[in-house]
N, C-alpha and C positions, 0 to 999 in steps of 0.2 A: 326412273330408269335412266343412265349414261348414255350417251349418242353410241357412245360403240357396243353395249347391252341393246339399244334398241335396233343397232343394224345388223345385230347376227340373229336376232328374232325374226327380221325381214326375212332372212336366210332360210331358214327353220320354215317360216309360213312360208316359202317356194315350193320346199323340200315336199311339205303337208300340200302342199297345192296339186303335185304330183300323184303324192299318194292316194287323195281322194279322187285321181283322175281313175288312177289304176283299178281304184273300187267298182268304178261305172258310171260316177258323176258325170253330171253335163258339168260344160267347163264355168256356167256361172254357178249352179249348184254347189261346187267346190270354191268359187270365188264367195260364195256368200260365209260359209262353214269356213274358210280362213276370216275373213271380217267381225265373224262372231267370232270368234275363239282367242282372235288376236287383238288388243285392244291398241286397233292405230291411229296415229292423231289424221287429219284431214290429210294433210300431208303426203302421211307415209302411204294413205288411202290410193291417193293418187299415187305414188310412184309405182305403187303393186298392181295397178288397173296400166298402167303404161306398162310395165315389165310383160304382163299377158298380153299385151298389144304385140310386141315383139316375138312370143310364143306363136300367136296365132299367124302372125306371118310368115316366121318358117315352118309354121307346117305348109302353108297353100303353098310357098314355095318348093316345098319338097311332094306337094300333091297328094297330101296326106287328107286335106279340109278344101272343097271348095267354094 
């Protein structure tokens, strides 16, 4: 897969990130079902676990998660 084919899949498992929030997942339950579904290198693993790092802060921020 192309660097720019695999960055708009990152895109895509956000989107899917969301959705399986909306379903009722807990946010790692949905962090695990994007990991499985999406086959990312170490890497990309980590930039999608930092990306939720920054989710999870503006919710506390907005006091949404305590």
């Amino acid at each position: 897969m192309s660097k720019q084919d695999r960055a708009i899949s990152m895109e895509f498992a956000k989107l899917d990130w969301h959705n399986w929030i909306k379903k009722g997942y807990t946010w790692k339950a949905a962090r695990e079902e994007i990991e499985k579904d999406y086959e990312f290198t170490d890497e990309e693993k980590i930039k999608f676990r930092w990306w939720l790092v920054g989710i999870m802060e503006s919710y506390q921020e907005a006091g949404a998660v305590k």
